[in-house]
N, C-alpha and C positions, 0 to 999 in steps of 0.2 A: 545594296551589296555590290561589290566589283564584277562584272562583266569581263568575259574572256571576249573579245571581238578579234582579239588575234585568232586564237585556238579553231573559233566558228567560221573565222576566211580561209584559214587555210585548209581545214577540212574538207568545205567547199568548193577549192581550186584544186584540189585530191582527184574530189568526184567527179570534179567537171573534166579533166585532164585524163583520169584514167580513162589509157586504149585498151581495145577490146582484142582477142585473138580467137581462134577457134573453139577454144574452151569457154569464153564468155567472159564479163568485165573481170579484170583483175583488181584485186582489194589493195584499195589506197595505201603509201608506206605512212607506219604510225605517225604519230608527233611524238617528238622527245621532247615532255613538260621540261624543265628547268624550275620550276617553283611550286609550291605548296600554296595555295589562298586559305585555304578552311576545310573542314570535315564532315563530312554525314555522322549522324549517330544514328544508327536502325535499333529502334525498340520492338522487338515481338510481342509485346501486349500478354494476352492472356484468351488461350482458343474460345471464341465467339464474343470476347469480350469487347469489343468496340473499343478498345485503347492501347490499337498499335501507331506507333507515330515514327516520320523521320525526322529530328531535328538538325540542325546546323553551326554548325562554331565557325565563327570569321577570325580569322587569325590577326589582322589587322583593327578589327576593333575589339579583339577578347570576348566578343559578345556572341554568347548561346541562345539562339531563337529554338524552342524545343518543338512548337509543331511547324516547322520548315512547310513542311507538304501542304498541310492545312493551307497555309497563308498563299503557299503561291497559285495552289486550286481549291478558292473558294467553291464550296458547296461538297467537295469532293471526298472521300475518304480513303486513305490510302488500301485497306484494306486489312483481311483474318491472317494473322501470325506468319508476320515478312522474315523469312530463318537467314536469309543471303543478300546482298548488294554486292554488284561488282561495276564498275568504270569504264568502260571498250571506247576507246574515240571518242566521241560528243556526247553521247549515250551512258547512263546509268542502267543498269537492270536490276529487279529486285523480284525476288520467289516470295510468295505467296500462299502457303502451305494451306491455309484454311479456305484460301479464296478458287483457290486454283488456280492459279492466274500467275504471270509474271506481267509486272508494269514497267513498263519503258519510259524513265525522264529523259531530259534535257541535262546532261554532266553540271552542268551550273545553276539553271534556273532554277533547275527541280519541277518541272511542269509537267504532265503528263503528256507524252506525245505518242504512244499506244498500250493498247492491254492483248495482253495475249493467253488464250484459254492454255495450260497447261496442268494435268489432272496433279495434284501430290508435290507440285514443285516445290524443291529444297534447296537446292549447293548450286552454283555459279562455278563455270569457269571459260576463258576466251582464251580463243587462240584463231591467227591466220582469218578474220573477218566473221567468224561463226563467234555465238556465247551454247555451252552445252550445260543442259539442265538438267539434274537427278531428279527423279521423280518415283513417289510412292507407289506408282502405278508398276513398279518394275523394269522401266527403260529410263535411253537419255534421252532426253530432247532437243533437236538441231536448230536454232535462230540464226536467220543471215541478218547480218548488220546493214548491210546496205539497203533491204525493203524490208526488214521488219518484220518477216514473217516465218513462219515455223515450218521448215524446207526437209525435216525428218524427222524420225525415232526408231531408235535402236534398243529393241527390247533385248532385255540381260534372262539369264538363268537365275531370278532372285527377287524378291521383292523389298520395300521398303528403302531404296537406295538412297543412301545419305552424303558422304564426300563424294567429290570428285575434281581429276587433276587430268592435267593435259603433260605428256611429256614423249618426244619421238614420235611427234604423229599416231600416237597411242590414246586410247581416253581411258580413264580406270575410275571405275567407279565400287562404294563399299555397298553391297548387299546387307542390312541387317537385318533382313527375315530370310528364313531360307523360303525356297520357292513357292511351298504350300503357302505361305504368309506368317509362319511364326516367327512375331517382332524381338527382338532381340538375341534370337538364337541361329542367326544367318553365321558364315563361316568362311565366304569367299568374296573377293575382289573381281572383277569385271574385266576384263580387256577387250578394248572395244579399237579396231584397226580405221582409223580415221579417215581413208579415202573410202572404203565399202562402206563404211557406216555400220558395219553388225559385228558381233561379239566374236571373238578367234578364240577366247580360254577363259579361265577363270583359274587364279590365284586362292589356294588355302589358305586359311588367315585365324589365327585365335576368334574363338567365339565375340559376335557382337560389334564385329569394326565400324566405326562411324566417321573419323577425320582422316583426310588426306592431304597431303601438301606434298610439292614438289623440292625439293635442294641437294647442290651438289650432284645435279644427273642422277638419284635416287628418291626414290617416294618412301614418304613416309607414313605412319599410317595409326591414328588410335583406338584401340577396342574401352567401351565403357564396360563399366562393370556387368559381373556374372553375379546373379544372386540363383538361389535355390529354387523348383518350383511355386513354394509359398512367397517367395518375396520377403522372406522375412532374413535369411543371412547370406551375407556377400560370402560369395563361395573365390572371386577372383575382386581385384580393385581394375581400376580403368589401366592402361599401360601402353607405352609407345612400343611399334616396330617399327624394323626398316626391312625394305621391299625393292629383292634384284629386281629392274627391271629386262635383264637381260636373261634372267633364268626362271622369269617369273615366279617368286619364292620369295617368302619373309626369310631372311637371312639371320636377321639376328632383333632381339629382345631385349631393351633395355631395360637392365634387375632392379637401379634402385629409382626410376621414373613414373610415378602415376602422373597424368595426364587427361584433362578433360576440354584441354582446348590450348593450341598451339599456333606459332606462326614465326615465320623464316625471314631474317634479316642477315644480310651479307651470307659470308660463313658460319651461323650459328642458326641453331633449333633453338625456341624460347618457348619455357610451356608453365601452364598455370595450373594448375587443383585444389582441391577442398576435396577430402576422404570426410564421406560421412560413418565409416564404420571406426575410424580410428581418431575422426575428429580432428586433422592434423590439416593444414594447407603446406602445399610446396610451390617453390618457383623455379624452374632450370633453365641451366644456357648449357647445352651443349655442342660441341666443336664435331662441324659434319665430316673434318679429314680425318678425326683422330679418334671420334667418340667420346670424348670426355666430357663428364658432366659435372656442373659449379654450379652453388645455387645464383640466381640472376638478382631476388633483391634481398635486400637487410634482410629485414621481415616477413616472416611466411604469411602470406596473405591468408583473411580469415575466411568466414562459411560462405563471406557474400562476394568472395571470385566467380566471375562468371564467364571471362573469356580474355581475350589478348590479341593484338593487330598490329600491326607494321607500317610503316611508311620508309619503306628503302630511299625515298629520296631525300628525306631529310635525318633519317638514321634514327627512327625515334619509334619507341612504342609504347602502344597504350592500352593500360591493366584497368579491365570494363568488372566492376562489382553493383551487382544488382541488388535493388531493393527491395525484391520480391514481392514485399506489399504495397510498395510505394517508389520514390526516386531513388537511383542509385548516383552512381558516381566516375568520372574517365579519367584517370591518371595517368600522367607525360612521363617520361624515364625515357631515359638513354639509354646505348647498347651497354654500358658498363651496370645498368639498374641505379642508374645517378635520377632521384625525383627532379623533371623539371619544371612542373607544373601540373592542376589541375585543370582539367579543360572546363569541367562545371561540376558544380556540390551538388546540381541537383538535375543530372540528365535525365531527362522522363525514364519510368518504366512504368512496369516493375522488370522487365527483362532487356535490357538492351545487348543484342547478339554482335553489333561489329558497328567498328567507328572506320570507314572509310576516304582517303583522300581524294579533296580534289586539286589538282594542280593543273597547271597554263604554262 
């Protein structure tokens, strides 16, 4: 597979170069990749089932290697139900929900270069040399990139924390249990002030909220559905909102959007679903200046949507359908939902959660 030894020297010339000041080293300026090589595919496996895997697509040779991880640490196992990967500098991170754990690769090789015990880890997000980690346990979790090690936690008013977004020096994370721990009937967002480190407020939010993304200086944010106490009738479907961050307040509710998994390219929101009470799949693009929502592809995607990802740098997204009892599948579309390929018929699962870029 292609080697980034540009991307691994200058990173290095970063670290060696950064001066230090009263406050202590300062975090290297990023790298601006220029190019796309290949993509992670992160399967969640099935909890305690021993087949969660990261696989790999090279762009260059078309070819899908599906236990990536496997191969580059032999004897090794990636680990219990990976829900998150994200990219920061040289570094990959990836949450570990069952394991506990967030594992640190190498952005290219895929090799493991540490584990880090973190209870309930779920959602990824980096900003400013930190990656911050939602965690079941009720708080976020602080990683410095530059040693590797977990330098805080900021316990929330809520448990079972699931998204989170960085925006204004802000961290906001989705509570879906309220604070006793009842799972899916939490109701508030987190605001968590990024130089203290501790929580300033919490945000009202419809029952259930679990995605968060950042666009257009606004968060945005999905609650899953509300069913009854018996679980037996949806009382609500999943639904996007958006979220002043300046008056901290859902502002407004988008009527004809269900949503179970979303992601931000340029100017547009793109979201996917499968309604299992109405049995219907949708796909949207909607316009973050204007609100207006079109659907994104031909065809409503069927029962085996399971997510949707982004790559802003080459402008391209890819619709993850899971196979639940087996392989699923990562399809390529462009921002207009033009198909441009399938990335593989047969990416492991049965759940694969996010196809992540890596570029140089």
């Amino acid at each position: 597979m292609k080697k980034i030894n540009l991307l691994t020297a200058l990173s290095a010339a970063l670290l060696l170069f950064g001066c230090k000041d009263d406050k202590g080293p300062k975090v290297p300026l990023p790298h601006e990749p220029t190019e796309t090589i290949g993509y992670y595919v992160l399967n969640e496996g099935t909890q305690s089932g021993g087949n969660a895997t990261l696989g790999y697509y090279d762009i260059a040779t078309k070819h899908f290697t599906p236990d990536y991880f496997g191969m580059q640490n032999p004897g090794d196992e990636l680990g219990d139900l990976p829900n998150d990967m994200t990219i920061y500098g040289t570094m990959a991170y990836v949450t570990l929900n069952g394991s506990g754990e967030v594992v640190v690769l190498g952005a290219v090789d895929g090799k493991v270069r540490k584990r880090l015990a973190v209870e309930g880890a779920r959602s990824l997000a980096a900003h400013d040399g930190k990656v911050y980690v939602s965690s079941y346990k009720g708080e976020v979790v602080r990683i410095d990139t530059l040693t590797l090690e977990v330098t805080g936690t900021a316990p929330v008013n809520g448990k079972y924390c699931e998204g989170i977004a960085v925006l204004n020096d802000k961290i906001y994370v989705a509570n879906n249990a309220t604070p006793e721990g009842i799972q899916t009937k939490g109701n508030t967002v987190s605001v968590i002030d990024i130089r203290t480190f501790t929580e300033e407020a919490q945000i009202t939010t419809p029952t259930n909220p679990v995605g968060l993304t950042v666009g257009a200086g606004r968060l945005y944010l999905t609650t899953s559905a509300v069913y009854d106490d018996s679980w037996t009738t949806m009382l609500e479907d999943a639904r996007l909102h958006r979220i002043d961050p300046k008056q901290n307040r859902v502002d407004y509710t988008f009527p004809d959007v269900t949503v179970s998994s979303m992601a931000v390219l340029g100017d547009y929101l793109y979201t996917v679903h499968f309604s299992w009470e109405t049995y219907t799949g949708s796909s949207r693009k909607i316009n973050l200046a204007t609100d207006a929502v079109a659907d994104f592809l031909a065809e409503a995607p069927g029962n085996s949507v399971y997510g949707i990802s982004a790559n802003p740098l080459t402008e391209e997204l890819f619709v993850i359908n899971s196979g639940y009892t087996g392989p699923g599948t990562v399809d390529c579309y462009n921002a207009d939902g033009t198909f441009q390929y399938q990335m593989t018929d047969r990416a492991q699962g049965p759940y694969v959660s996010k196809v992540v870029p890596v570029n140089k």
